[in-house]
N, C-alpha and C positions, 0 to 999 in steps of 0.2 A: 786364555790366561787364567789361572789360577784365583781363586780369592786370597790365600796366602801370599803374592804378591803382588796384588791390588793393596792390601794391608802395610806391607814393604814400603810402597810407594807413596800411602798415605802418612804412615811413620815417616817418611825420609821428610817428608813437604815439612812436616808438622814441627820437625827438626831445624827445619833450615828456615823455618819462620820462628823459633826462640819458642815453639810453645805461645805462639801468638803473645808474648812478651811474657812469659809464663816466671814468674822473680826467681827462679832456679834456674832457668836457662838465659836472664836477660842479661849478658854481659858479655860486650867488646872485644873479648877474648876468641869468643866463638866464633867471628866473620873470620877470625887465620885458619879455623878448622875448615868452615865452610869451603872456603878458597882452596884448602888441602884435597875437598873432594870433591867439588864439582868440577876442579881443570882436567883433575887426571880421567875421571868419569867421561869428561866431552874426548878429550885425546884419545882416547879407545874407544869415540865413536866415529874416529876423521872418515870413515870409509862413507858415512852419509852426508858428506858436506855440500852436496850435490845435488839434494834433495830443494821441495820447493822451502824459502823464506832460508834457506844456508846462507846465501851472500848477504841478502840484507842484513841478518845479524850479526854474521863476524864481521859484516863493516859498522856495524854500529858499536859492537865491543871494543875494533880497533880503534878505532875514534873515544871512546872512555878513555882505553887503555894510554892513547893519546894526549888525555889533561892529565893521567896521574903525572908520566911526565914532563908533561908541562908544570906543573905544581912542586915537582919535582926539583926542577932548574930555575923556572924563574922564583917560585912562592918559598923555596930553600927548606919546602916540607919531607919526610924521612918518606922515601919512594914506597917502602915496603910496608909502611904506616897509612899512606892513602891507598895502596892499590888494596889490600886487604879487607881495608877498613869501609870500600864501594863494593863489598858484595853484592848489594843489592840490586848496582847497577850491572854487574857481568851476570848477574843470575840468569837472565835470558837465557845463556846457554843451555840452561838445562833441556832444553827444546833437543839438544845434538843426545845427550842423554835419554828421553822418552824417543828417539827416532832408534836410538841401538837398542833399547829392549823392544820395541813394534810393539805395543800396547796398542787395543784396537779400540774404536773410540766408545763404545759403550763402556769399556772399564776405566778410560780419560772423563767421560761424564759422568760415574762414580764417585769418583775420586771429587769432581769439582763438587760434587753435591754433596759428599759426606765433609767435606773439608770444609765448606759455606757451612753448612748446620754447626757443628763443630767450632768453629768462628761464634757464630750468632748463641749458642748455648756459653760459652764462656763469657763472652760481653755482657750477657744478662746476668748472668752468677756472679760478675765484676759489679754490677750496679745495683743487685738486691743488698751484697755481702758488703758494700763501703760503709765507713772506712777501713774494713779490714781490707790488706792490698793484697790481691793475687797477683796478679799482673802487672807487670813494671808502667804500663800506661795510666794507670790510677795515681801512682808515688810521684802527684807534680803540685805544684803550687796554686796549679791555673785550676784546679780542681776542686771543688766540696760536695757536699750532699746536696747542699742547693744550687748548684754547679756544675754538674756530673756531664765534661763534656771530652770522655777519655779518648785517646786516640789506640788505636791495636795494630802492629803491624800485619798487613793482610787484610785492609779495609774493604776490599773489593769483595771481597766475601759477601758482605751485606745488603750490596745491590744485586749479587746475582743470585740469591738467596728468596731476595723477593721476587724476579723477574722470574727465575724457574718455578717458583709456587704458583704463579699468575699464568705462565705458558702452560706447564703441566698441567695444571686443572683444567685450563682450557681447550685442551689435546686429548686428557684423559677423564674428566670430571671425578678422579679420587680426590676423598677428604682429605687427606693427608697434606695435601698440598697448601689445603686454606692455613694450616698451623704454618709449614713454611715460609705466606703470606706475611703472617704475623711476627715471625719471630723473624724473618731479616727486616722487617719493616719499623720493628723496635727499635734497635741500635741506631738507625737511620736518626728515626726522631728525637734519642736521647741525646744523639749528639749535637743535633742544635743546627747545622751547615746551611743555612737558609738557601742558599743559590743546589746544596745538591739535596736538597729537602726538593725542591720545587722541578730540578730536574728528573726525580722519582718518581714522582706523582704522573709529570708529563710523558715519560717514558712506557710509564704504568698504559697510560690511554692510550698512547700512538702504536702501542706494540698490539693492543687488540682487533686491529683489522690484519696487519699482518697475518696475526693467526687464523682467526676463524674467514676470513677473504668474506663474507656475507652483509647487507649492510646491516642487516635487520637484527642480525644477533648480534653485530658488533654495537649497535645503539643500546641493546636490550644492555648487556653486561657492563656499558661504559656507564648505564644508568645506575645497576648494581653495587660498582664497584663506586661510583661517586658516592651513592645514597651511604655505605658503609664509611669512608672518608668525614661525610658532613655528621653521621652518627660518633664518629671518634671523637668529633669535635669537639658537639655536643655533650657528651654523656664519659668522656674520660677529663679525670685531671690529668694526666699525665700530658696528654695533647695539648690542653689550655695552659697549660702553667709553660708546655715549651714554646707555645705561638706568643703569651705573654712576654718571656723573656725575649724570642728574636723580634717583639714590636720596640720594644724598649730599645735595641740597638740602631733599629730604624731610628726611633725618637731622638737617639743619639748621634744623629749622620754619620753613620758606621755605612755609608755610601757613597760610590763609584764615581756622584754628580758631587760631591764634598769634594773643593780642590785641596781639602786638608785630609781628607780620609787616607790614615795611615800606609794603605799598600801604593797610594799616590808620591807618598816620601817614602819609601822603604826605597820605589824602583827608582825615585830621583838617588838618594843616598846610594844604593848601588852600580847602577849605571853610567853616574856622574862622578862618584868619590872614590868608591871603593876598587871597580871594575873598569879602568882609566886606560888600559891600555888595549888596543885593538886588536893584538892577536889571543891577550887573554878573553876576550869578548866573545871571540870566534872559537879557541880551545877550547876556553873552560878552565877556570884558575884551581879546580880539583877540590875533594871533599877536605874541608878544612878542621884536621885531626889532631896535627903537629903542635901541642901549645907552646914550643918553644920559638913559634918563627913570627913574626911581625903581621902575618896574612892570616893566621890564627885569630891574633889577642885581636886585631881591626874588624875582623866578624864578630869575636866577642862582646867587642867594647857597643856595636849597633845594636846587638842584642840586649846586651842589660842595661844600656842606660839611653835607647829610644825605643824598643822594643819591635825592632825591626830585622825580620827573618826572610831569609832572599827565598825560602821555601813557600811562603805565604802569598809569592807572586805567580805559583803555579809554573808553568810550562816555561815563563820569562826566569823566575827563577834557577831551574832544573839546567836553561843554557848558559848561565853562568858557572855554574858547577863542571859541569860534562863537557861543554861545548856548543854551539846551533848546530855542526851537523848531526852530533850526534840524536842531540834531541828532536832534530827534524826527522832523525829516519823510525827513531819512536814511533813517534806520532804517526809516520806511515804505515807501521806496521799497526796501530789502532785504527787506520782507515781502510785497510786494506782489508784488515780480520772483518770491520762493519759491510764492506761490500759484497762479503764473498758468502757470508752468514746466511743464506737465503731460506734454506729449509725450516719449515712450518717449526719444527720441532727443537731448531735451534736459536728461535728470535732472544729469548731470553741472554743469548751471549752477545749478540749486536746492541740490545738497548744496554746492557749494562757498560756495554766499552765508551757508546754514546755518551753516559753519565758519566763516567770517571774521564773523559776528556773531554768533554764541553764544561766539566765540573773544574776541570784544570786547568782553562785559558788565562786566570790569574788571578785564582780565589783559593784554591787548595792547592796540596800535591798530593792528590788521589792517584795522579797517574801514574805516581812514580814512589806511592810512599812505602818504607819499608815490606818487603811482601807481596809488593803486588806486581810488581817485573816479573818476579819469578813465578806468579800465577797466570800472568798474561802467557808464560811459556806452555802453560798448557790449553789455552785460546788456540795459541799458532800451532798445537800440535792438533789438537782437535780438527781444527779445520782444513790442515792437512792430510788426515789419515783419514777424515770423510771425502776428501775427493778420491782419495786414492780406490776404498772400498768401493766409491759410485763407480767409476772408471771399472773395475772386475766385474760388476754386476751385468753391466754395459756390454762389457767384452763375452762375459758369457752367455 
């Protein structure tokens, strides 16, 4: 393949994630383009539907496709208003998309590594330059200078940013990588995420024997890379002043054992109040776009006046929207990607799927948030077009 359309392919991503919410590109108009081209792009790829992770994804699409209408009929939302407006969740597709051009995976791990830089260089540009807004995740209320905890669609970026600096170096010893370290391991901490702050760190260590299989170097570098850790502590305000703020939320029972702690009542009020009916339980009562139907303003009214987001309950959330099976086959497809991930050279794509779904059990929606479906599309493609080249190597 070309570098000229490795380039293409990095443009189109970069595209269809808004410019990582870039304030020229961040507007709701854009998911009807989106939708304009990624159906007809997969349709002209139907010849590979055959191929390995084809069924699980168009059953998982069909199953989306499933709560719009549903959302549709019973929530009396505008069909063509939701189904549009879940880009994010039909992006998977784009997998049928990199299967009809056969991009081979070293220009799929390009792409993820310029696209992750890329990511992490804008997020830091966002939090030198506030309050001037680039990007549409800075323009929120929830946000200050003393505050700075922006969200980008394409979050995943930043764990696998760190993880490829940490495996690469450890595969290759170029310096280059330690900057990598660095610069996904920023956004991590500015944003504050204490359970995927802590699943980083943990991911960081447990991926070190993977790589080097030794015990001796693996103790030697877990020693390194702690000592640099306790050094950040130490010796940066940045790290103090964020450990400070996530102890204060502790000090505040912003915690799991709180039977008052707010994602406690978000999943009562939805489960109990909102989400009443059983087959919407199991559909998916659909992304709630429509402000003129009754299933709208009742998300909104939880929203602004208890401040209760059914996205904040992670994966429990995601099945109210989409459906369980739908979200169950997700999630399959992120266990499936972590089992199959074997090669030394590719740990950094297992630990990071591990964080954004262990990170997702009911604290964020890493696993699902803006960006990153359609990034996981290139996991499942990855790790199919590695079997496939092992399998030739084999044969020949």
């Amino acid at each position: 393949m070309s570098k000229m359309n490795l380039l293409y392919l990095i443009l189109l991503l970069v595209f269809f994630l808004k410019g990582f919410g870039f304030v020229v590109l961040n507007h709701g108009f854009l998911d009807y383009v989106f939708m304009c081209i990624c159906f007809p792009l997969t349709y002209n790829a139907t010849t590979n539907f055959k191929e390995r992770y084809s069924k699980i994804v168009l059953l998982y699409v069909s199953f989306v496709f499933l709560s719009c209408i549903y959302s549709c009929i019973y929530n009396e939302q505008n069909f063509y208003m939701v189904f549009f407006r879940s880009f994010y969740y039909f992006s998977l597709l784009f997998y049928f998309v990199l299967l009809k051009f056969k991009f081979k995976s070293k220009d799929i791990e390009k792409a993820i590594e310029y696209l992750s830089l890329l990511f992490c260089i804008c997020y830091i540009l966002q939090w030198l330059l506030y309050p001037v807004v680039i990007f549409g995740g800075a323009d929120s209320s929830d946000i200050s200078e003393s505050h700075f905890r922006m969200r980008m669609p394409g979050s995943i970026c930043c764990y696998t940013l760190l993880l490829l600096g940490i495996n690469k170096y450890l595969v290759t010893n170029k310096y280059r990588y330690l900057l990598y370290i660095f610069m996904g391991g920023l956004p991590i901490l500015i944003q504050g995420f204490r359970s995927l702050i802590t699943l980083s760190i943990v991911a960081s260590f447990v991926m070190i024997p993977f790589i080097l299989k030794k015990v001796s170097k693996t103790i030697i570098m877990s020693i390194i890379f702690g000592g640099a850790i306790v050094f950040a502590i130490n010796y940066s305000e940045t790290v103090q002043y964020k450990i400070e703020e996530m102890t204060k939320r502790n000090e505040s029972e912003q915690l799991f054992t709180n039977d008052s702690y707010i994602r406690w009542l978000a999943l009562d009020y939805f489960w109990n109040h909102q989400y009443k009916n059983t087959a919407e339980k199991i559909i998916g009562g659909g992304e709630p776009i429509d402000n003129t139907t009754a299933y709208y303003r009742s998300i909104k009214h939880a929203r602004d006046f208890y401040g209760y987001y059914s996205v904040d309950l992670g994966i429990i959330g995601l099945s109210m929207t989409i459906g369980i099976p739908a979200t169950i086959l997700l999630v399959l497809i992120y266990f499936l990607l972590m089992l199959r991930f074997k090669d030394v050279n590719y740990q950094y794509v297992r630990f990071t799927l591990f964080i954004v779904l262990a990170g997702s059990v009911m604290t964020s929606m890493e696993l699902f948030r803006p960006g990153n479906i359609l990034l996981l599309s290139l996991f499942v493609y990855l790790e199919y077009i590695r079997s496939v080249e092992k399998r030739m190597i084999v044969t020949n």
